[in-house]
Kinemage of the C-alpha trace (Angstrom):
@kinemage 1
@onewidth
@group {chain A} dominant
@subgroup {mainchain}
@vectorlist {calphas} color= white
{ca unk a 1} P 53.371 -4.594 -13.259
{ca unk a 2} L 51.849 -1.578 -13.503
{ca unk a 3} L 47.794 -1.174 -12.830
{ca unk a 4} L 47.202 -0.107 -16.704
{ca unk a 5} L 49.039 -3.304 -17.822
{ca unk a 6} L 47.031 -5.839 -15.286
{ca unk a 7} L 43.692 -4.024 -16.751
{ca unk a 8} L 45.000 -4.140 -20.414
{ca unk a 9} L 46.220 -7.923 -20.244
{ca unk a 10} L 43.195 -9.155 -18.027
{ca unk a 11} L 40.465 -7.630 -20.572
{ca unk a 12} L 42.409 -9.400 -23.563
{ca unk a 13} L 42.158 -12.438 -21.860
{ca unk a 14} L 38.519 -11.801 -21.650
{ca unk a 15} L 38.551 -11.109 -25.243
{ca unk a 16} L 40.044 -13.933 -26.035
{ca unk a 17} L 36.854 -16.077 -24.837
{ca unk a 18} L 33.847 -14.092 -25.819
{ca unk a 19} L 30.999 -16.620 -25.474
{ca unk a 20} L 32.581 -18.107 -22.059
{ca unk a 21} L 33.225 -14.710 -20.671
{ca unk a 22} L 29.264 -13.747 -21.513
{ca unk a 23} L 27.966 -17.306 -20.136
{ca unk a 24} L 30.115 -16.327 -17.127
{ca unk a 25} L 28.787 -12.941 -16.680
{ca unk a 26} L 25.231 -14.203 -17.414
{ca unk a 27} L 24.430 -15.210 -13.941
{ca unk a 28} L 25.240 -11.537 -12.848
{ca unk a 29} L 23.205 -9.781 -15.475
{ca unk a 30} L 19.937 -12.236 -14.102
{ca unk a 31} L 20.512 -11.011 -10.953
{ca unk a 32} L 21.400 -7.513 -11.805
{ca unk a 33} L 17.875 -7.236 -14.207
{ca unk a 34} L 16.376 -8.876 -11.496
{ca unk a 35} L 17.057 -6.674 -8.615
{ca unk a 36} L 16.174 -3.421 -10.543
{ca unk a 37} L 13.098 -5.248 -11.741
{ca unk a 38} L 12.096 -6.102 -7.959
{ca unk a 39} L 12.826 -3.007 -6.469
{ca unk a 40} L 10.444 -0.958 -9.413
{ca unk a 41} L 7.723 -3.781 -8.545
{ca unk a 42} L 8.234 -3.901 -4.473
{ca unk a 43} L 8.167 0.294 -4.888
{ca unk a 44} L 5.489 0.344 -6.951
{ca unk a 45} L 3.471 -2.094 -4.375
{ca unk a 46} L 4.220 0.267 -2.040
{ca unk a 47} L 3.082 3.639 -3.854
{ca unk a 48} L -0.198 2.249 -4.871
{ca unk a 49} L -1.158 0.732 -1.058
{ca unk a 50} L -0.476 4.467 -0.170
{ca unk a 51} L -2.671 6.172 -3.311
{ca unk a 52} L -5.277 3.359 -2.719
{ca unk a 53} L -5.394 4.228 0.906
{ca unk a 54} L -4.806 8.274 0.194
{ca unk a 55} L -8.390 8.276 -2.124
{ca unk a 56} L -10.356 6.845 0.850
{ca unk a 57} L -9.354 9.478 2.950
{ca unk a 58} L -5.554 8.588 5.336
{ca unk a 59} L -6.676 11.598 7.144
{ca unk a 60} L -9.928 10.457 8.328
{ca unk a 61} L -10.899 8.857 11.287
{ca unk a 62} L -14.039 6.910 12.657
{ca unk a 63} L -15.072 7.017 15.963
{ca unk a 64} L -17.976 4.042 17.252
{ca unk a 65} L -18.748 3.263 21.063
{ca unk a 66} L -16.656 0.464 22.075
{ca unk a 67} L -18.172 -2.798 23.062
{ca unk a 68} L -16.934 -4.737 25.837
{ca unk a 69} L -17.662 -8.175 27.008
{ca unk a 70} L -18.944 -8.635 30.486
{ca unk a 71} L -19.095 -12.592 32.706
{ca unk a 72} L -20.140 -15.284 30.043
{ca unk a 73} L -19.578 -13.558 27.362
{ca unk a 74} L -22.402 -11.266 27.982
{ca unk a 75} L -21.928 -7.783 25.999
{ca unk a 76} L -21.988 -4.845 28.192
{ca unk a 77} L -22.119 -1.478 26.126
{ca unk a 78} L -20.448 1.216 26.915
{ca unk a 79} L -21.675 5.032 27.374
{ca unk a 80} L -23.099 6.027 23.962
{ca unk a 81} L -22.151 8.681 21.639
{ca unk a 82} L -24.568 11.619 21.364
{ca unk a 83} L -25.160 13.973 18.675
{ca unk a 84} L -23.988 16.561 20.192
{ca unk a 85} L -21.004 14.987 21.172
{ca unk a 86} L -20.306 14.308 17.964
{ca unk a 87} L -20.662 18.018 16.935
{ca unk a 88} L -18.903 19.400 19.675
{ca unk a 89} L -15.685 17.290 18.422
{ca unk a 90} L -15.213 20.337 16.143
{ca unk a 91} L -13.627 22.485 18.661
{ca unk a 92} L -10.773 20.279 19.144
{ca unk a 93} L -8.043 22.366 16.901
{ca unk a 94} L -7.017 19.007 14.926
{ca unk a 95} L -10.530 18.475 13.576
{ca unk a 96} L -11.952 20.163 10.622
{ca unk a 97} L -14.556 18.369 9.555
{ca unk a 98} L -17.016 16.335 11.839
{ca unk a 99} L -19.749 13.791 10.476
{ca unk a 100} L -22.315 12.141 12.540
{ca unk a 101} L -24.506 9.336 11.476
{ca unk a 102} L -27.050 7.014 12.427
{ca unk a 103} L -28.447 3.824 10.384
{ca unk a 104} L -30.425 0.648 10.568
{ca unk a 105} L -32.960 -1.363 8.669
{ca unk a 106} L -36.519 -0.743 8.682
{ca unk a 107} L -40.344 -1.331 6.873
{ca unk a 108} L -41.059 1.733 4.567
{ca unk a 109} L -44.426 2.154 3.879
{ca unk a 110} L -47.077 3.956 1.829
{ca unk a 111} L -50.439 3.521 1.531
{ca unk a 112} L -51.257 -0.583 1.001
{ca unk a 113} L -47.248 -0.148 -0.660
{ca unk a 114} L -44.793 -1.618 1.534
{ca unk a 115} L -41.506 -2.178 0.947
{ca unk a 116} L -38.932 -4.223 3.559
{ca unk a 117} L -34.799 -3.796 4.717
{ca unk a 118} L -35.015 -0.371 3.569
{ca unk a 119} L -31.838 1.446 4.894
{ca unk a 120} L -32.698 4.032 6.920
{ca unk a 121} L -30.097 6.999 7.099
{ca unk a 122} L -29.873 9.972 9.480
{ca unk a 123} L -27.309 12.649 8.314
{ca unk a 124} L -26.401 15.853 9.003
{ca unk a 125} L -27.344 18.562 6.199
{ca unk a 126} L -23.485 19.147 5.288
{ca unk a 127} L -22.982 15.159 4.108
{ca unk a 128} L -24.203 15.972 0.785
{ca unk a 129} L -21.005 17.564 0.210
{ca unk a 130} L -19.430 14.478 0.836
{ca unk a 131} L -21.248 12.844 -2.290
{ca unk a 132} L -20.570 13.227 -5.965
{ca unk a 133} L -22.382 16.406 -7.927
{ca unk a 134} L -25.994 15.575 -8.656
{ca unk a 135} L -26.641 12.724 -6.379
{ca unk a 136} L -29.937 14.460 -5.715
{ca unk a 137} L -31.335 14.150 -9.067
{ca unk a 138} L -34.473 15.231 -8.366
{ca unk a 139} L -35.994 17.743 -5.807
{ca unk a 140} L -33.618 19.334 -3.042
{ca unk a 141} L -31.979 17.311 0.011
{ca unk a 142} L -32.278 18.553 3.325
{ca unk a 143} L -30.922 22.097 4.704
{ca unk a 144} L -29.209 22.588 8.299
{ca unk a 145} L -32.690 24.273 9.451
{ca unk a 146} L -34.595 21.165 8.919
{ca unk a 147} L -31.959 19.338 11.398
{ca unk a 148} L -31.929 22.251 13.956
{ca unk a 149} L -36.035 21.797 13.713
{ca unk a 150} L -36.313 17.919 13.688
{ca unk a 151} L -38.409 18.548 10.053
{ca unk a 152} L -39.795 14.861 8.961
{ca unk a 153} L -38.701 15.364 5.570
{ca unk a 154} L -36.876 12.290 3.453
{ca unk a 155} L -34.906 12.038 0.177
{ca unk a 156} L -35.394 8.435 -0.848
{ca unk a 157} L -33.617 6.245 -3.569
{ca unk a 158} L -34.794 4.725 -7.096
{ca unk a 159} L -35.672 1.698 -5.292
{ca unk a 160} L -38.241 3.081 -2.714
{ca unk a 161} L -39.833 5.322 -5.726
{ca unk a 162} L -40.226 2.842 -8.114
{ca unk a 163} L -42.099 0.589 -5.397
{ca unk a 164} L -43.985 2.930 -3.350
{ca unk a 165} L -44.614 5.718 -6.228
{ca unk a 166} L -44.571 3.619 -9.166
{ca unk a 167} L -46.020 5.937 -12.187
{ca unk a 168} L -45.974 8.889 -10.061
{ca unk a 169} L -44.016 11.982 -8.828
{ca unk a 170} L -42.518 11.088 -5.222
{ca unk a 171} L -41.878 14.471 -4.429
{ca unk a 172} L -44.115 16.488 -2.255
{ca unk a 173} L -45.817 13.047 -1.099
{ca unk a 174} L -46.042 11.098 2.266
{ca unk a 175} L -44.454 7.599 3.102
{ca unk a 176} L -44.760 6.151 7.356
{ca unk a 177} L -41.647 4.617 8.739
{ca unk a 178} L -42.445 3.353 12.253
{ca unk a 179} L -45.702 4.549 11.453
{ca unk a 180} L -44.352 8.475 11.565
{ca unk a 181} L -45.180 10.384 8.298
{ca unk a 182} L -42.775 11.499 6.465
{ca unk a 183} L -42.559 13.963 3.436
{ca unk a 184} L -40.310 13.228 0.253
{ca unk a 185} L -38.017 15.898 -0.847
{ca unk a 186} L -35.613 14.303 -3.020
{ca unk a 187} L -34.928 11.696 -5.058
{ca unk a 188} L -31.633 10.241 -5.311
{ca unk a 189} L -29.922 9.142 -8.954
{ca unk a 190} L -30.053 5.706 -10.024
{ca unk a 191} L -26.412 4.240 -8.002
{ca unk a 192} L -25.069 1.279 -9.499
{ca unk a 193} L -25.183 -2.003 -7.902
{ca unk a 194} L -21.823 -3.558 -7.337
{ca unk a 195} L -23.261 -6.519 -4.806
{ca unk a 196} L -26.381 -8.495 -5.487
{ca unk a 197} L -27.404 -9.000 -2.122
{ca unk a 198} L -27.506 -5.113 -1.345
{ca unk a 199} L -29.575 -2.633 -3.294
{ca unk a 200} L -28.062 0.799 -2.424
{ca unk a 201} L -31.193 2.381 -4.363
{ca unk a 202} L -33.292 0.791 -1.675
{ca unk a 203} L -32.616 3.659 1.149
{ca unk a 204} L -34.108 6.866 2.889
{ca unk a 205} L -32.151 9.748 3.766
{ca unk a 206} L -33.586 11.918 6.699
{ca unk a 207} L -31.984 14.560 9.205
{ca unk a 208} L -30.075 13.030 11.986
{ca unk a 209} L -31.703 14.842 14.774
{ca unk a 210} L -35.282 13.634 13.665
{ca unk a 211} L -34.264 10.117 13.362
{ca unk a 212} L -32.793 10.410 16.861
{ca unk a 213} L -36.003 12.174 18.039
{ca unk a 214} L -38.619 10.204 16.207
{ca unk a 215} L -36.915 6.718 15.260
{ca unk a 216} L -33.992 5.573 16.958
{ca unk a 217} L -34.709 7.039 20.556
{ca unk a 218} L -31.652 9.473 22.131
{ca unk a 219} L -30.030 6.077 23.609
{ca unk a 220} L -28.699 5.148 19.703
{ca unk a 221} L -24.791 5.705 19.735
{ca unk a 222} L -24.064 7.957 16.776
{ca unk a 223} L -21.338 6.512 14.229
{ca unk a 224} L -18.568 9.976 13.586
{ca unk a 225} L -16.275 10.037 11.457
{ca unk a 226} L -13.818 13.361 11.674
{ca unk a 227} L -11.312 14.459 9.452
{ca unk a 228} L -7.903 16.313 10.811
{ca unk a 229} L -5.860 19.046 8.862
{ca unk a 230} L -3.018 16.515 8.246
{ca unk a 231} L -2.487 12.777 8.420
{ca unk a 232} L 0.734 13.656 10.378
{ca unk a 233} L -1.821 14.767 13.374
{ca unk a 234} L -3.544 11.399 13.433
{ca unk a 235} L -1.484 10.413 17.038
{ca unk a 236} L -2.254 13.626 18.305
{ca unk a 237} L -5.770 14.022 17.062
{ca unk a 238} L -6.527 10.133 18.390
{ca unk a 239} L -5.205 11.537 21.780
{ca unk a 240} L -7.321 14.783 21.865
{ca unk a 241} L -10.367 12.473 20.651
{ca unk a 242} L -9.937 10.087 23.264
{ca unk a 243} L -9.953 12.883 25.920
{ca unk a 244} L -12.406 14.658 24.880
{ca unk a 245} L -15.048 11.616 25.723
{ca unk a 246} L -13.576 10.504 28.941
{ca unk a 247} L -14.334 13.855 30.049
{ca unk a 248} L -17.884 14.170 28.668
{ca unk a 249} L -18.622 10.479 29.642
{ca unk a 250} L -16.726 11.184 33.084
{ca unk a 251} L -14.653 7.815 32.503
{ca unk a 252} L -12.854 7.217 35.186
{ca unk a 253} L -8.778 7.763 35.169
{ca unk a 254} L -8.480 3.652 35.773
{ca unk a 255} L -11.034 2.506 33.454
{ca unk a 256} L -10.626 1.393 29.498
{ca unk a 257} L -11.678 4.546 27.069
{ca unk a 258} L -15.298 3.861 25.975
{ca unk a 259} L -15.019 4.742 22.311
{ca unk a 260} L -12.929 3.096 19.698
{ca unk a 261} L -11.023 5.554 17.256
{ca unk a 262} L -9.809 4.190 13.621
{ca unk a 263} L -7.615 5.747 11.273
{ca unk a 264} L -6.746 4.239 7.800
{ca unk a 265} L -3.074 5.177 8.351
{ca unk a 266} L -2.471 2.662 10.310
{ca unk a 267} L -4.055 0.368 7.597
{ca unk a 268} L -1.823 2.440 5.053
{ca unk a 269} L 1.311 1.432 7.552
{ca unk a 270} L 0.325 -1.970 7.741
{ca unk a 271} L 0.054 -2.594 3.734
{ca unk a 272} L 3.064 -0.695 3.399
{ca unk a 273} L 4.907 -2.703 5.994
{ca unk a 274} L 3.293 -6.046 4.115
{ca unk a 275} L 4.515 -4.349 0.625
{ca unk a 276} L 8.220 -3.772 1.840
{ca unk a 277} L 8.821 -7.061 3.460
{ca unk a 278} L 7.386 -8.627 -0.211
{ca unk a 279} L 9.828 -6.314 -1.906
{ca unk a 280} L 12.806 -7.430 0.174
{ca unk a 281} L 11.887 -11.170 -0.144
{ca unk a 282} L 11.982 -10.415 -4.254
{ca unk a 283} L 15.333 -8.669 -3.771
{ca unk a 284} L 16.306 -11.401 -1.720
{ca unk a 285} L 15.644 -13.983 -4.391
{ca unk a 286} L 17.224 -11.521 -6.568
{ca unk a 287} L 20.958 -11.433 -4.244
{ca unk a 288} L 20.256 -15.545 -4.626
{ca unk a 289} L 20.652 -15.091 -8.092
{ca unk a 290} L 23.547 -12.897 -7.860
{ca unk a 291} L 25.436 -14.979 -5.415
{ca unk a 292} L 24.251 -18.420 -7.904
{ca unk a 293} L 26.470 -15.606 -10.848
{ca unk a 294} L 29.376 -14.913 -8.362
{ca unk a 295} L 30.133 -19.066 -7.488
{ca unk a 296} L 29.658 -18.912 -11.696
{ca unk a 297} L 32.131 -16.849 -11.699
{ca unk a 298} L 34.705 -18.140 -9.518
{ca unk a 299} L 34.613 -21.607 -11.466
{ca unk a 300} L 35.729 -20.245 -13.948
{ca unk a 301} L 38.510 -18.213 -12.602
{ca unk a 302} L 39.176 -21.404 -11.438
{ca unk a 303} L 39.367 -22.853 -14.916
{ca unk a 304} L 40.674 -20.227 -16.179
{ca unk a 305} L 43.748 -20.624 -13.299
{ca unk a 306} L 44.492 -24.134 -14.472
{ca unk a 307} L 44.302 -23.411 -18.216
{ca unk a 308} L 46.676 -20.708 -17.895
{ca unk a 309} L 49.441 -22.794 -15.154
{ca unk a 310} L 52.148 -22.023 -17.321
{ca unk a 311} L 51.704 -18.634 -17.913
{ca unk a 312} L 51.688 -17.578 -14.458
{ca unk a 313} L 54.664 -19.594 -13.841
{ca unk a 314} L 56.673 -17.956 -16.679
{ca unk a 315} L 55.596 -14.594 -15.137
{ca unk a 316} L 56.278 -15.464 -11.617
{ca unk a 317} L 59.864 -16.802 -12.926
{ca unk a 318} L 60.489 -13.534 -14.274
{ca unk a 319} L 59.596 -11.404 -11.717
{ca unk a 320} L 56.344 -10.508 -11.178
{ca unk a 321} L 55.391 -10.393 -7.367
{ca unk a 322} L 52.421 -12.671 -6.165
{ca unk a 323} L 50.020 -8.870 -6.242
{ca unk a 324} L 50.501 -8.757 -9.718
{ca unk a 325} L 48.821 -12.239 -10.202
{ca unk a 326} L 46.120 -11.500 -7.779
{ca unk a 327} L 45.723 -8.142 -9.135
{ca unk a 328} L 45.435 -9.565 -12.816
{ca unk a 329} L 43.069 -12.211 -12.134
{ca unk a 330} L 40.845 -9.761 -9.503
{ca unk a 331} L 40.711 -7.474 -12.295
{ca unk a 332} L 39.245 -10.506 -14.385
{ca unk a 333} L 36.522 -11.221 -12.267
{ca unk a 334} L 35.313 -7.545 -11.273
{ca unk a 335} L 35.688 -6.832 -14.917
{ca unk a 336} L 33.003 -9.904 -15.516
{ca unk a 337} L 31.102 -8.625 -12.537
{ca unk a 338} L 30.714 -5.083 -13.967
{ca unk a 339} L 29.632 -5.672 -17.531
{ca unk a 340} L 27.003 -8.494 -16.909
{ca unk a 341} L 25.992 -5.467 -14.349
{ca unk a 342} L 25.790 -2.934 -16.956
{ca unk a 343} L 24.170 -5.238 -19.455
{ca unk a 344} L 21.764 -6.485 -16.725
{ca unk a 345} L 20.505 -2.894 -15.799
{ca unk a 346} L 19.842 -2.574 -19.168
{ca unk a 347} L 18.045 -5.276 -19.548
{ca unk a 348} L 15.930 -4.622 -15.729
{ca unk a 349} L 14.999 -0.788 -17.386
{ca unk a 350} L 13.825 -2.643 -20.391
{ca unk a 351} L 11.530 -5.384 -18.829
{ca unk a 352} L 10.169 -2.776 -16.937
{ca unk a 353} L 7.620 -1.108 -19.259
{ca unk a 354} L 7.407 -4.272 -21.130
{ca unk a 355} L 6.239 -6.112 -18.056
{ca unk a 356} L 3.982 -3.012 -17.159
{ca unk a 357} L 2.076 -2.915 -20.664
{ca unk a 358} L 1.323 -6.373 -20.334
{ca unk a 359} L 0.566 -6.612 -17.239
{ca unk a 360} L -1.490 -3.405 -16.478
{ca unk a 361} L -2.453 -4.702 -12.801
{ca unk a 362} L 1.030 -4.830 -11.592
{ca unk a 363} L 2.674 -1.245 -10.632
{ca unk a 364} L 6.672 -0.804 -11.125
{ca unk a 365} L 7.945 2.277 -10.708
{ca unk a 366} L 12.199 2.265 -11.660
{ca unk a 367} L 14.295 4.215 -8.811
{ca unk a 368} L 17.225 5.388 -9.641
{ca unk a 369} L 19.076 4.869 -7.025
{ca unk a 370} L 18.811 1.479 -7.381
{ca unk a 371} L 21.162 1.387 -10.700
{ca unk a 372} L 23.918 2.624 -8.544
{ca unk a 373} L 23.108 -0.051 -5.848
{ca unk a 374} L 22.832 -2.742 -8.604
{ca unk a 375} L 26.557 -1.765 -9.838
{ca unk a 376} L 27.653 -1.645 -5.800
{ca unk a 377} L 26.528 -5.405 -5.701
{ca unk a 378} L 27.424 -6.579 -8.855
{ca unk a 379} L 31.414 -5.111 -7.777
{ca unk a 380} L 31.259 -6.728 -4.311
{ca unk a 381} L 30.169 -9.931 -5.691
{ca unk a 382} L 33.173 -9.569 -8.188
{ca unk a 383} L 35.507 -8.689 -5.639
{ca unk a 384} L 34.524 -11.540 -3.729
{ca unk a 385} L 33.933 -14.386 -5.499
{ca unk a 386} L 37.477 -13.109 -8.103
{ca unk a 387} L 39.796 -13.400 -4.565
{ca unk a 388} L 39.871 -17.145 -4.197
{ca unk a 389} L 41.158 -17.580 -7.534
{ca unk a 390} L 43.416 -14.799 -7.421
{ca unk a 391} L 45.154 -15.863 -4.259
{ca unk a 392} L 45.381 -19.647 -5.756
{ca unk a 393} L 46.759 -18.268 -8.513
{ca unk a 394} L 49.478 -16.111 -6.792
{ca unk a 395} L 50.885 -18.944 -4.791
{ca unk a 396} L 51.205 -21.471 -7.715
{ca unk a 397} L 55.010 -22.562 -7.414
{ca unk a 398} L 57.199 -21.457 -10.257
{ca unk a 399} L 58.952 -24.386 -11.283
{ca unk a 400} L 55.570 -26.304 -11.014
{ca unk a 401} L 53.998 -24.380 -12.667
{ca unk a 402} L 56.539 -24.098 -15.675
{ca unk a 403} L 56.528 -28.126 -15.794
{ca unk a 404} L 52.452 -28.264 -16.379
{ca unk a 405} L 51.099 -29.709 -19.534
């Protein structure tokens, strides 16, 4: 029997039970819609983890003096990190972009005014950049002269002017922190509160070198964070960084680095690595569902075998080898296998945006290649689960066979 003739006789035997042939193939278009569907959703984790992640900044790093733990559980800090550490971190050829911080908590005060857990902020002139246009909304914030010169000037939030200026212009005026006078130069725009236990309005901005000179003492370990020219140098960058202070601290070559470098690539890596292993449990539940359409399948090649006894006796008794039968009945099952794959991508690209419209928060982005993939499976679970039949089939005993009822 030729291969046309085993195709042509095995799909009119399909045709010949529509609604049992689609019940068969249902199991395989379930599993087939839901593969493609977890693969978009599992991709679609992973792409937002990484544009979540990208926003913040993957190619940032922060750099903090590492704290170690000394005999019952006594902390024993490490060497700090200096200002000028901090700037001289741009000459390393990874680093573009160098910021240096210092904050704590403190009593702001004017005149009988006082006003308590104020954050107190020392920057470098250049972090303005790293805020949104017009976050001074009044006045001018600080210039890289007035860090270079250790000028007591301030730019203070909503918070600090309403209570210590209330009614009044706060630029040009005085407030004492730590009992030093300062001089207000800005005023920050109203920032919107997102946790009720912190007031970000309730903060002074000041230069960096005068709150090391004047507040914190030169003792303070400065809080960096650097940025490199690509996330790809993060390794190398981490290695440079990590250098860099074991020779200005003069670590020694056996002792632990005293500085602790973070990246939020390897945060990125993490999520993504949490977002794949979630996709391939979802595809896993999916090949469940496939495999649940392929034993579907085979019981009812099975069926199908014992319906049809007779008429693969009358074909063995005139001549048709034992292939032909397996070849007829293999055909049967991939041909199953194939549409309820073709219907059930279909169906997966079609739950897609459905699933996306009403469910906004959940991202699902369709890969192609995953069509082809969903076909591949869908034919090896044919081919599979169609050969048991087909070889039970093939050895049925003429005569036997001819005698069934």
């Amino acid at each position: 029997m030729r291969l046309f003739d085993s195709i042509q006789t095995a799909l009119e035997s399909l045709a010949h039970n529509t609604l049992r042939s689609f019940l068969t193939a249902l199991g395989i278009i379930i599993g087939v819609a839901s593969v493609i569907v977890m693969v978009a959703l599992g991709t679609g984790a992973q792409e937002a983890v990484q544009s979540r992640f990208r926003g913040l900044g993957s190619n940032e790093m922060t750099i903090s003096q590492r704290r170690q733990f000394g005999f019952g559980n006594q902390g024993v800090t490490s060497k700090a990190i200096t200002y000028d550490e901090a700037v001289g971190l741009k000459d390393l050829p990874q680093i573009v972009s160098v910021q240096a911080s210092l904050s704590s908590s403190g009593t702001v005060v004017r005149g009988r005014e006082t006003l308590e857990s104020t954050t107190i902020l020392g920057v470098a002139a250049d972090w303005i950049a790293t805020q949104n246009p017009g976050y001074v909304a009044q006045g001018d914030f600080f210039t890289e002269i007035d860090v270079e010169d250790k000028t007591r000037v301030v730019v203070i939030g909503q918070t600090v002017a309403k209570q210590l200026f209330p009614d009044e212009d706060p630029i040009g005026q005085e407030l004492r922190i730590n009992r030093v006078r300062f001089e207000v130069i800005g005023l920050i725009k109203e920032i919107d509160v997102t946790d009720p236990r912190v007031d970000p309005n309730n903060q002074v901005i000041l230069p960096i070198a005068t709150a090391i000179n004047d507040l914190f003492g030169k003792d303070r370990s400065v809080s960096v964070r650097v940025r490199v020219k690509d996330e790809k140098q993060i390794a190398t960058a981490t290695e440079a960084i990590k250098k860099y202070f074991r020779q200005a601290h003069d670590t020694p070559e056996d002792a632990q680095d005293d500085v602790e470098v973070f990246s939020l690539s390897s945060v990125t890596q993490a999520q993504s690595e949490s977002a794949q292993t979630f996709a391939l449990l979802l595809i896993g539940m999916a090949i469940v569902s496939l495999a649940v359409g392929g034993i579907g399948i085979m019981n009812v090649m099975l069926v199908s075998v014992t319906e049809r006894t007779r008429e693969i006796g009358v074909r063995l008794a005139i001549g048709a080898r034992q292939w032909d039968i397996v070849q007829q009945f293999l055909i049967e099952a991939v041909a199953l296998s194939l549409s309820g794959g073709f219907i059930g991508v279909a169906v997966g690209i079609l739950v897609i945006p459905i699933l996306t419209r009403y469910r906004p928060d959940l991202a699902a982005v369709l890969t192609w290649q995953s069509i082809p993939q969903a076909f591949g499976v869908a034919l090896i679970v044919g081919t599979v689960f169609g050969i048991y039949p087909a070889i039970r089939a093939s050895r049925l005993d003429p005569m036997e066979a001819l005698r069934y009822e």
